[in-house]
GUZASE-122229 format. One record per atom (N, C-alpha, C): atom name; residue in one letter; x negated, y negated, z. Coordinates in nm, 3 decimals, decimal comma, always signed. Layout:
BEGIN
REC	CA	A	X	Y	Z
...
***
This chain:
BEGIN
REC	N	X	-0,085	+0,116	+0,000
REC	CA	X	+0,000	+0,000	+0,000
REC	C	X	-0,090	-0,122	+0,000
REC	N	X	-0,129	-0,210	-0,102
REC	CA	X	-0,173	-0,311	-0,090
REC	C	X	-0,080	-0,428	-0,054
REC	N	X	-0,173	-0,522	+0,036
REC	CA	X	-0,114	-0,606	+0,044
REC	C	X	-0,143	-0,742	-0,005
REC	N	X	-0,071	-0,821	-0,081
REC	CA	X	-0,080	-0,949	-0,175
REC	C	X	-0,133	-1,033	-0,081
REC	N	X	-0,064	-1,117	+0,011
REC	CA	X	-0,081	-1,191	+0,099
REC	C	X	-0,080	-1,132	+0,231
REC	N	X	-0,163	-1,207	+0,345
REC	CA	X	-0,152	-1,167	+0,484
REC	C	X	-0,024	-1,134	+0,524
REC	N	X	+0,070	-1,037	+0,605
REC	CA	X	+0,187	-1,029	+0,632
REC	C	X	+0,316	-0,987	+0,551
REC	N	X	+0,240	-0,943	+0,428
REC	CA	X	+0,323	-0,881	+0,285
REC	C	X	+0,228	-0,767	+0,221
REC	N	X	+0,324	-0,669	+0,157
REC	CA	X	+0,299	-0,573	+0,084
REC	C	X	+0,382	-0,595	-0,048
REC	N	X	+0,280	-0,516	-0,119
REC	CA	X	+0,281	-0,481	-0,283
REC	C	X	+0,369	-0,383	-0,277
REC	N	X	+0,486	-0,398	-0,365
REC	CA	X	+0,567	-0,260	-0,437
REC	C	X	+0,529	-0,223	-0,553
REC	N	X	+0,469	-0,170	-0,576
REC	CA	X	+0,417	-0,086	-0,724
REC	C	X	+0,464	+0,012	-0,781
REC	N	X	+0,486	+0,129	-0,674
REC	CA	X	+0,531	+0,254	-0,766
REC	C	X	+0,662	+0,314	-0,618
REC	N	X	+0,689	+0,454	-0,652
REC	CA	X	+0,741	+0,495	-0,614
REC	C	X	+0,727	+0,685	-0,629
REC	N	X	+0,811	+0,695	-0,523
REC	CA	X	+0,775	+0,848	-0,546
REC	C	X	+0,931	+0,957	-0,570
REC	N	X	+0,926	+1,035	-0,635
REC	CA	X	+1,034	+1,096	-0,677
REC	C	X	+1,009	+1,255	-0,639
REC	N	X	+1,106	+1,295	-0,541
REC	CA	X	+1,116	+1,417	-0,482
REC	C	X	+1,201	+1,530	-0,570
REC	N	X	+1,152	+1,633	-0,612
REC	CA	X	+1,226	+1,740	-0,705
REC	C	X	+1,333	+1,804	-0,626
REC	N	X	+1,402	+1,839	-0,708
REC	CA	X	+1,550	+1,927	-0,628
REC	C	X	+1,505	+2,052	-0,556
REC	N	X	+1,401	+2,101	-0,651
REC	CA	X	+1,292	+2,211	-0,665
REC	C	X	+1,283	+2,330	-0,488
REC	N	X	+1,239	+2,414	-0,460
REC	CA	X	+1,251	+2,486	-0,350
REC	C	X	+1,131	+2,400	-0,305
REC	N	X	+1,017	+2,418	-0,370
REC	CA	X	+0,886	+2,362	-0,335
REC	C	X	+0,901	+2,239	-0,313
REC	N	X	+1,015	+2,106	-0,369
REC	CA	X	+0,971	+2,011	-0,335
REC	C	X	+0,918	+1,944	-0,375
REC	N	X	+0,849	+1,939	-0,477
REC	CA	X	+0,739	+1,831	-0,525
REC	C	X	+0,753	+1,699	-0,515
REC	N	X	+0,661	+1,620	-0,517
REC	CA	X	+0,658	+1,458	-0,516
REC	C	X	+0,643	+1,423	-0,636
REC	N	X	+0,671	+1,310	-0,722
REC	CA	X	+0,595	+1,274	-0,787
REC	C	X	+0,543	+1,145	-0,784
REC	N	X	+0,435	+1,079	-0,793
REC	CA	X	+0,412	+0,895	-0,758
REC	C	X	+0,402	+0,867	-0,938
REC	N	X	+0,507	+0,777	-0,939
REC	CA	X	+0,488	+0,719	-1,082
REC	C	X	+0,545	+0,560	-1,057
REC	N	X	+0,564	+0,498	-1,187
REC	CA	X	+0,597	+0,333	-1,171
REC	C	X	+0,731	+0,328	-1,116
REC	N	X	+0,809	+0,195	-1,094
REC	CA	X	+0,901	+0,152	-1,039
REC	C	X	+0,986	+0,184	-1,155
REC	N	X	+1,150	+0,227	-1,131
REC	CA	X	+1,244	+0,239	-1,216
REC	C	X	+1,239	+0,103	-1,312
REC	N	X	+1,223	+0,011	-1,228
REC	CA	X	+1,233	-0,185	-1,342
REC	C	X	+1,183	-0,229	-1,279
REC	N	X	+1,100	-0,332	-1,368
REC	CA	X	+1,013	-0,456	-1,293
REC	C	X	+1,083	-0,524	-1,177
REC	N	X	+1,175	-0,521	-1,143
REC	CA	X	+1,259	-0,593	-1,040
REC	C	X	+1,226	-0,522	-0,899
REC	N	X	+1,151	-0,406	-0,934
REC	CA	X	+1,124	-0,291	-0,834
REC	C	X	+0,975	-0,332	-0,807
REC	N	X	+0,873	-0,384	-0,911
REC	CA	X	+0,793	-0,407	-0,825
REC	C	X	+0,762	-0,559	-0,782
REC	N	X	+0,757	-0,600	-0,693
REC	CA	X	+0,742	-0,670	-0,629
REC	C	X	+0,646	-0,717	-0,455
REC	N	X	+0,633	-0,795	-0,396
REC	CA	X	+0,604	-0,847	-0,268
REC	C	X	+0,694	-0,880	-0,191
REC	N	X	+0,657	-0,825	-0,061
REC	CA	X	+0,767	-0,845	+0,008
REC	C	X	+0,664	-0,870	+0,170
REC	N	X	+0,741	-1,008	+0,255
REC	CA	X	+0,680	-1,087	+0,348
REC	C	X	+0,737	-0,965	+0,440
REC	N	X	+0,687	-0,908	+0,588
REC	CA	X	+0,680	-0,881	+0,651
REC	C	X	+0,738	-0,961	+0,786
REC	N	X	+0,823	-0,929	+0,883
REC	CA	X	+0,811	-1,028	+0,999
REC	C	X	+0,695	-0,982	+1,087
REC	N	X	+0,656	-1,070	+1,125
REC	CA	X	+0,527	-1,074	+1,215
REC	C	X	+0,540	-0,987	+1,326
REC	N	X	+0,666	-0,973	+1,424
REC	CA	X	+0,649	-0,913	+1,511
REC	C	X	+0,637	-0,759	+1,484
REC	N	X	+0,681	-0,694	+1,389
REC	CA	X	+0,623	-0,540	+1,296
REC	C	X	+0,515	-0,539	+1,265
REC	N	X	+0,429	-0,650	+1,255
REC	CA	X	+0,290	-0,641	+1,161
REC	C	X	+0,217	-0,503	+1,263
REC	N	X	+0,199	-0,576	+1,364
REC	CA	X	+0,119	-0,476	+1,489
REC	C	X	+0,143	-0,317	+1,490
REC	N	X	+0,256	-0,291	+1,468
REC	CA	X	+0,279	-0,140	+1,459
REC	C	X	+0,270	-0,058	+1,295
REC	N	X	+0,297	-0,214	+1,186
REC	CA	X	+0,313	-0,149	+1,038
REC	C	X	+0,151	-0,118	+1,087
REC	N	X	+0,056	-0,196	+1,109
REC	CA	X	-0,123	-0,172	+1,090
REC	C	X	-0,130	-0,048	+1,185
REC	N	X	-0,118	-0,032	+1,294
REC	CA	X	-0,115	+0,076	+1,353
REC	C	X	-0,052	+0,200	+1,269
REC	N	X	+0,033	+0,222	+1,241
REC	CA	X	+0,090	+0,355	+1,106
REC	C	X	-0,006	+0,334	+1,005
REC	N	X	-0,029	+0,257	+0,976
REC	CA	X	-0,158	+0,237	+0,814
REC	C	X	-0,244	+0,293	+0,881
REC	N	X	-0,290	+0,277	+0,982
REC	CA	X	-0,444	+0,326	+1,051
REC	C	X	-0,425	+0,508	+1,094
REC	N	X	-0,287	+0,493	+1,133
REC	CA	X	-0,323	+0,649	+1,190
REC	C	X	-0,251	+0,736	+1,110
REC	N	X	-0,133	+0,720	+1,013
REC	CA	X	-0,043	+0,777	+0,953
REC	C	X	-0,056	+0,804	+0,808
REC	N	X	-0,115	+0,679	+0,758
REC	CA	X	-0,155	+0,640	+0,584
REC	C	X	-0,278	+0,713	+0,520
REC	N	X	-0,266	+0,723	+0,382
REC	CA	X	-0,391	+0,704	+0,341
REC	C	X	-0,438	+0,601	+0,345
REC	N	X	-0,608	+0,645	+0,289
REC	CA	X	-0,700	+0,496	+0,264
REC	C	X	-0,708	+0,449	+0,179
REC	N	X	-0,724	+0,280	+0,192
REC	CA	X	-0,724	+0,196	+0,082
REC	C	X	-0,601	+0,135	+0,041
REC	N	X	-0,632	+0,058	-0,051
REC	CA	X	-0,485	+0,014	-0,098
REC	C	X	-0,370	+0,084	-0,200
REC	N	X	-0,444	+0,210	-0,277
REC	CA	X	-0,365	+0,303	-0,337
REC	C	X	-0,331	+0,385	-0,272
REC	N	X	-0,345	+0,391	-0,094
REC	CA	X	-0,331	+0,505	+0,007
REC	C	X	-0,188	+0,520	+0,011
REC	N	X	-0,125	+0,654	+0,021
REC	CA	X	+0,009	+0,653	+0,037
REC	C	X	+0,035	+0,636	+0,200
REC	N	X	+0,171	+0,593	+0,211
REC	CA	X	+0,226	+0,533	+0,315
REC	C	X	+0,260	+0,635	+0,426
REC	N	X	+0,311	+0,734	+0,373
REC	CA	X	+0,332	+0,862	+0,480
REC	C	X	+0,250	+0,972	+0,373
REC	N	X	+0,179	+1,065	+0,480
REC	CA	X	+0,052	+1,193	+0,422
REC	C	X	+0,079	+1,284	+0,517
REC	N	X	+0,034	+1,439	+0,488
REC	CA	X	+0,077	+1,517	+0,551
REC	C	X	-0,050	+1,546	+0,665
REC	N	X	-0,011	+1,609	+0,788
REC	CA	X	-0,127	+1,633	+0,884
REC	C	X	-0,224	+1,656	+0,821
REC	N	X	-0,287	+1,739	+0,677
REC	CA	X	-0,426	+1,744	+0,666
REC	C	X	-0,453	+1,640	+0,569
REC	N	X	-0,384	+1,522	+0,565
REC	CA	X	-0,418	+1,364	+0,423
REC	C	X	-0,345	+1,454	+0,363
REC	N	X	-0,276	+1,530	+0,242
REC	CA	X	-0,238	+1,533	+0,149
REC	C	X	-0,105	+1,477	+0,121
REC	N	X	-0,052	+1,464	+0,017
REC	CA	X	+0,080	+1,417	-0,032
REC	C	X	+0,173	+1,497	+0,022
REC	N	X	+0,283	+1,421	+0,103
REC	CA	X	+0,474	+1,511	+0,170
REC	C	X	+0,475	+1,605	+0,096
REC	N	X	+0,566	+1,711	+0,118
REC	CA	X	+0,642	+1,719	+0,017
REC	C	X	+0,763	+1,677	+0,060
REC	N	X	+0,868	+1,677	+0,026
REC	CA	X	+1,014	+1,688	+0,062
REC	C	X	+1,070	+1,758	+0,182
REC	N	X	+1,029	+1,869	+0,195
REC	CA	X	+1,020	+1,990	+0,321
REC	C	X	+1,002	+1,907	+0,442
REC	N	X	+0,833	+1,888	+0,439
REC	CA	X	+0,752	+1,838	+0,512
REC	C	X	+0,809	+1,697	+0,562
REC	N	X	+0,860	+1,622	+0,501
REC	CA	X	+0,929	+1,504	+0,552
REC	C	X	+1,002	+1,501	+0,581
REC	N	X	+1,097	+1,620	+0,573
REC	CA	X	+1,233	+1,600	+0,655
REC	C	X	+1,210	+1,684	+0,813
REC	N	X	+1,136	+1,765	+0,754
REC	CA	X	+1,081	+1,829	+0,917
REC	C	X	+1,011	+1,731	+1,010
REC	N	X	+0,947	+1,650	+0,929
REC	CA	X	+0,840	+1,539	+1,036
REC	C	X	+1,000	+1,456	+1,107
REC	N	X	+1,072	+1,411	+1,011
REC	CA	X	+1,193	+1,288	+1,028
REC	C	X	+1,277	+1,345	+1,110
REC	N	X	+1,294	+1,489	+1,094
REC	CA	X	+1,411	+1,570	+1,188
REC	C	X	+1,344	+1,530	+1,350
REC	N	X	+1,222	+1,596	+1,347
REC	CA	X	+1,186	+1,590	+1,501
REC	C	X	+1,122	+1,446	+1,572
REC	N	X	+1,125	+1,333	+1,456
REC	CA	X	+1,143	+1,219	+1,554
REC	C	X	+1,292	+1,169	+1,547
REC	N	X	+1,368	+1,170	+1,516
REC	CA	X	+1,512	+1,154	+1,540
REC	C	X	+1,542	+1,220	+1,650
REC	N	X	+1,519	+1,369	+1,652
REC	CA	X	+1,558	+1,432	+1,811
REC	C	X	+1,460	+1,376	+1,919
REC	N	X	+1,327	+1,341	+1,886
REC	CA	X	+1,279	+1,268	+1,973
REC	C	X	+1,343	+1,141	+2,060
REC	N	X	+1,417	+1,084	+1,963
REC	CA	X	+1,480	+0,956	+2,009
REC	C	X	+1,619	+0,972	+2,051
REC	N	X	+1,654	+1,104	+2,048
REC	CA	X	+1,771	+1,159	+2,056
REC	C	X	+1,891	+1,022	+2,003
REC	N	X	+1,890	+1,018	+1,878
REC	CA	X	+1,958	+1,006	+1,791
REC	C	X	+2,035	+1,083	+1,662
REC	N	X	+2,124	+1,089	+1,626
REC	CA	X	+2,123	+1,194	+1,563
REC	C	X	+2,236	+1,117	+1,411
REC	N	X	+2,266	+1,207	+1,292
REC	CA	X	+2,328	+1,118	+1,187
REC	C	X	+2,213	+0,995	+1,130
REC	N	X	+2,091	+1,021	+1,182
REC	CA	X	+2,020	+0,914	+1,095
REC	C	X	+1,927	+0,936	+0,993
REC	N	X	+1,947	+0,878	+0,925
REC	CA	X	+1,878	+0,908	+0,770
REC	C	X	+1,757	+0,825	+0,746
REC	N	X	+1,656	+0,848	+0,667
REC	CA	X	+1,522	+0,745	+0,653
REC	C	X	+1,611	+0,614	+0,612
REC	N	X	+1,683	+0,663	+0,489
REC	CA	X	+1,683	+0,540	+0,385
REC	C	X	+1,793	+0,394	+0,507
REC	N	X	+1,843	+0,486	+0,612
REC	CA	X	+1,910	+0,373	+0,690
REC	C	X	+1,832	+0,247	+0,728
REC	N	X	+1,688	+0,305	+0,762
REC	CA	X	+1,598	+0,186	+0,817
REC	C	X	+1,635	+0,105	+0,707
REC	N	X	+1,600	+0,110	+0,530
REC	CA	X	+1,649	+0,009	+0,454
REC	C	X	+1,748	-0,076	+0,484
REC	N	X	+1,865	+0,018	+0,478
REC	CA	X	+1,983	-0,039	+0,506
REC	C	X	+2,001	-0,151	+0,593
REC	N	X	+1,939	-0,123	+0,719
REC	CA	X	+1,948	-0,229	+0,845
REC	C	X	+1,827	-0,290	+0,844
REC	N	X	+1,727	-0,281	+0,751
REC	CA	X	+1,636	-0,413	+0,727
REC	C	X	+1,726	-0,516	+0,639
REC	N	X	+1,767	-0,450	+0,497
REC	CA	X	+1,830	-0,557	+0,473
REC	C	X	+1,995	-0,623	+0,488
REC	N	X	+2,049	-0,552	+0,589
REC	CA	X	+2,108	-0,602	+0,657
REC	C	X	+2,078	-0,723	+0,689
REC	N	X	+1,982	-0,727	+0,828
REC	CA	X	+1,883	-0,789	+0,901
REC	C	X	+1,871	-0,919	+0,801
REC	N	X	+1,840	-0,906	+0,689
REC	CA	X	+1,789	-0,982	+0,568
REC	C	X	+1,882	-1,066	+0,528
REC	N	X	+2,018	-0,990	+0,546
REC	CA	X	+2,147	-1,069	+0,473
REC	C	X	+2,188	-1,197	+0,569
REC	N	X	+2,214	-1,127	+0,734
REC	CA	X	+2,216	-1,237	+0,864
REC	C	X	+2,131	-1,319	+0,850
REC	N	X	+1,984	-1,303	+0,807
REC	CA	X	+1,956	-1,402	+0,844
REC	C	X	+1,980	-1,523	+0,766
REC	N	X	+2,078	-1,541	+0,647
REC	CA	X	+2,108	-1,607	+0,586
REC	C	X	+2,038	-1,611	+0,456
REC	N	X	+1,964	-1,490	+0,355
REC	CA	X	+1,945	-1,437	+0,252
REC	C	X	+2,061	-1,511	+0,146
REC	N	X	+1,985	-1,528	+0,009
REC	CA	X	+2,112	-1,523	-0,044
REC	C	X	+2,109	-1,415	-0,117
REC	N	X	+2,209	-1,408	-0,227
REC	CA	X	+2,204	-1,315	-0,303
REC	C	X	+2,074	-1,262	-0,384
REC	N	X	+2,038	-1,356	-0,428
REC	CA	X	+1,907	-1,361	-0,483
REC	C	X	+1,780	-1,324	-0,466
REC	N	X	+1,803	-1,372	-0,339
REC	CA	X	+1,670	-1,330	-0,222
REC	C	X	+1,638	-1,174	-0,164
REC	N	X	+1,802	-1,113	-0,127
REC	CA	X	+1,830	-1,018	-0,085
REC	C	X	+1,807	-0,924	-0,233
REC	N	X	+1,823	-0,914	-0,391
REC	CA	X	+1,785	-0,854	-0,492
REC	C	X	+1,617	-0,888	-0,474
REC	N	X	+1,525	-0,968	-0,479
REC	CA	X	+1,398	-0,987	-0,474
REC	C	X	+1,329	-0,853	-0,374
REC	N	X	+1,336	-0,924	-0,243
REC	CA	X	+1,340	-0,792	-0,149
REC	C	X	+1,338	-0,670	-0,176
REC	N	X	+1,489	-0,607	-0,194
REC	CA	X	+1,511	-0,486	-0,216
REC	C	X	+1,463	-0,456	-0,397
REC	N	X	+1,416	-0,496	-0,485
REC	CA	X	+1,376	-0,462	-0,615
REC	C	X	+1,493	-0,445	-0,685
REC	N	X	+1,577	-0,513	-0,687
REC	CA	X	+1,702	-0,467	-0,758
REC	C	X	+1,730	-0,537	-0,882
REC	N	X	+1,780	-0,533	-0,978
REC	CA	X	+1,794	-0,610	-1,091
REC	C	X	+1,969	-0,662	-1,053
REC	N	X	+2,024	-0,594	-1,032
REC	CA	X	+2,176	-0,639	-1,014
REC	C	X	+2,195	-0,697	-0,911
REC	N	X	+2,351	-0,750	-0,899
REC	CA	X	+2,441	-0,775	-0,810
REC	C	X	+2,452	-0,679	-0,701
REC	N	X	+2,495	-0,535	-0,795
REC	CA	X	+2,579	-0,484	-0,700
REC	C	X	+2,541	-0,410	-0,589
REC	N	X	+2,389	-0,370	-0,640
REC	CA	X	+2,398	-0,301	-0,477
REC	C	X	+2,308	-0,399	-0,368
REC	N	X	+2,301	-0,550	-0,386
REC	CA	X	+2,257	-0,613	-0,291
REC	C	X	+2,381	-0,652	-0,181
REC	N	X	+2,485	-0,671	-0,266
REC	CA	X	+2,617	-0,691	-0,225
REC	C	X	+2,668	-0,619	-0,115
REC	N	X	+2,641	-0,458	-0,150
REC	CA	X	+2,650	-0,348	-0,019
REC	C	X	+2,594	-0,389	+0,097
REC	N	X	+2,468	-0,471	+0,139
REC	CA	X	+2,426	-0,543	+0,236
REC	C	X	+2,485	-0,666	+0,291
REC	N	X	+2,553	-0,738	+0,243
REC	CA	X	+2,623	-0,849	+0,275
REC	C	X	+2,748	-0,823	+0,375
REC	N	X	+2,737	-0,798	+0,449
REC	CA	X	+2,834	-0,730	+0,580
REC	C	X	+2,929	-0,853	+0,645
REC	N	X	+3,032	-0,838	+0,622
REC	CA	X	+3,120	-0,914	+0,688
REC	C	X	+3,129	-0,908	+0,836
REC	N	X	+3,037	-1,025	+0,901
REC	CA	X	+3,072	-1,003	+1,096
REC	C	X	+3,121	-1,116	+1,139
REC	N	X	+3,170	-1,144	+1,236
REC	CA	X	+3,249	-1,222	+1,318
REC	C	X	+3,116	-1,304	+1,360
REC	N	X	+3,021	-1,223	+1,397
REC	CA	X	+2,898	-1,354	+1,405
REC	C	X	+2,854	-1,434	+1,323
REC	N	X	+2,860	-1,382	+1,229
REC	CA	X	+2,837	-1,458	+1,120
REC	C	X	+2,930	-1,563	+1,037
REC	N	X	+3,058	-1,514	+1,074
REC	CA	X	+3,176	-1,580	+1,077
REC	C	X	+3,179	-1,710	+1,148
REC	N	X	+3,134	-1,700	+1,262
REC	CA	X	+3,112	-1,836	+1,395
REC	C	X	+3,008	-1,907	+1,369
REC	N	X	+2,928	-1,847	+1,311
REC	CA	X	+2,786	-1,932	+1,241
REC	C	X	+2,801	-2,045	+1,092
REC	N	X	+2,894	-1,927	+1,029
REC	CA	X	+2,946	-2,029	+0,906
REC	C	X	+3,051	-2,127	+1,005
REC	N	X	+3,097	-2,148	+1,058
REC	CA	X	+3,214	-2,216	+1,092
REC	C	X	+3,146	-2,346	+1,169
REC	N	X	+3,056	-2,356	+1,255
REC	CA	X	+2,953	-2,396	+1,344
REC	C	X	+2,877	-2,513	+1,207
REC	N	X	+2,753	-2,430	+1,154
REC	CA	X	+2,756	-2,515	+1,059
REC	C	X	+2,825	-2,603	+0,956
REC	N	X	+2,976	-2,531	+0,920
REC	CA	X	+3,032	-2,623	+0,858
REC	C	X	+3,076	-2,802	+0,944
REC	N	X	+3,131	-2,723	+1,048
REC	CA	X	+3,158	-2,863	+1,158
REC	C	X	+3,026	-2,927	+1,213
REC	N	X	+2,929	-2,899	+1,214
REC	CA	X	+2,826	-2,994	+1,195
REC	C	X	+2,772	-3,067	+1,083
REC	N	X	+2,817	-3,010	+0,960
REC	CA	X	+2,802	-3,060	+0,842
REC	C	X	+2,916	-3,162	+0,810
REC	N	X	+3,052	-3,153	+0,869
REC	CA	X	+3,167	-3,205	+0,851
REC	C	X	+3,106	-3,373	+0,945
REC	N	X	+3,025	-3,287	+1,080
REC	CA	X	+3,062	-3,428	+1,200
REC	C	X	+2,931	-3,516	+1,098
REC	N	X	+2,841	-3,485	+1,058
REC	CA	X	+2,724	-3,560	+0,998
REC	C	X	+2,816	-3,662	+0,921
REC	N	X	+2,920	-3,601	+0,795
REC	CA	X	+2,937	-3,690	+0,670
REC	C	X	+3,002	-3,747	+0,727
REC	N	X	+3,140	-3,768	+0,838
REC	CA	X	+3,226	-3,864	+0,910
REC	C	X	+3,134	-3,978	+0,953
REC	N	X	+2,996	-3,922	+1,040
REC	CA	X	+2,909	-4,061	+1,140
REC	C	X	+2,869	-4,161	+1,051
REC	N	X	+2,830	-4,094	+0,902
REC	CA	X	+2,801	-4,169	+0,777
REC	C	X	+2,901	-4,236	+0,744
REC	N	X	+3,047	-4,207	+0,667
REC	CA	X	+3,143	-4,305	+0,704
REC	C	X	+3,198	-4,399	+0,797
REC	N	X	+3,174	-4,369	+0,951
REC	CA	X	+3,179	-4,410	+1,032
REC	C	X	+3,116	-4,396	+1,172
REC	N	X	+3,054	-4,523	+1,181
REC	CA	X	+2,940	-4,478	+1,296
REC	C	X	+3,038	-4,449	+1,397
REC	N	X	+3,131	-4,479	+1,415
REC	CA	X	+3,177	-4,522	+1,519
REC	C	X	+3,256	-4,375	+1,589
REC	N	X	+3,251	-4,281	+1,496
REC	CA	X	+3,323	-4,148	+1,507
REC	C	X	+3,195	-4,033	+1,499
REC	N	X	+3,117	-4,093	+1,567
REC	CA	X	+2,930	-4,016	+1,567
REC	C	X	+2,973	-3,910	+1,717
REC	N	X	+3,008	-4,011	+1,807
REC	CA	X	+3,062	-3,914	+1,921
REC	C	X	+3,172	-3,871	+1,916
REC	N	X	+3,241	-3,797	+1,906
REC	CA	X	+3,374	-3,712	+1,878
REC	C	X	+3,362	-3,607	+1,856
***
């Protein structure tokens, strides 16, 4: 995984798991250029993403991101057995890798992402599946509402100073 800038990683390729008994991987390019991309990191992950690069990764910047106990490439098997027994570790259960996505860009959408931003991110060329992230919450609901009436009390004080406190 190289990284472009301090606190961001390179999307380059991807890996494609066979239906296969064995499993195979394969690492080849991104489905569309929209797939590869940079993507900023929040800082407070940096400390543990470098910690997994150091003890979990290969080396270098073509190092793959998850390797099996002796360095070699997952297979499919192998990763769901590693993923099964930290899920029961955390005694959680119903959770899937690809969820972490999900609730990063979740995460991504709250924090006031737009559409645009949220396709950049996730490598997507479309609309539609950034859209699947855009979650309708009541917090977010009170947040739009909040800013609008602060945006409302600003343009009134401008018409009228005199309605600044109200």
């Amino acid at each position: 995984m190289a990284c472009a800038t301090p606190g961001s990683v390179s999307v380059s390729r991807s890996t494609t798991c066979s239906k296969s008994s064995a499993g195979s991987v394969t690492i080849g390019p991104r489905k569309s250029e929209a797939g590869k991309r940079i993507v900023s990191v929040p800082e407070l992950l940096l400390p543990d993403l470098r910690t997994h690069l150091n003890t979990y990764a290969g080396e270098g910047d073509e190092g793959l991101v998850f390797i099996g106990p002796k360095g070699a490439q997952l297979r499919r098997a192998n990763f769901t057995r590693t993923w099964s027994k930290a899920i029961s570790a955390t005694n959680l259960s119903g959770f899937h890798f690809h969820d972490l996505r999900h609730t990063g860009n979740t995460f991504a959408s709250q924090s006031g992402a737009t559409l645009r931003e949220l396709m950049n991110r996730m490598g997507h060329s479309t609309t539609r599946a950034a859209l699947i992230y855009q979650h309708t919450a009541m917090e977010r609901d009170r947040a739009i509402a909040d800013a609008l009436g602060k945006l409302a009390k600003e343009a009134l004080s401008k018409e009228d100073p005199d309605r600044s406190g109200t």
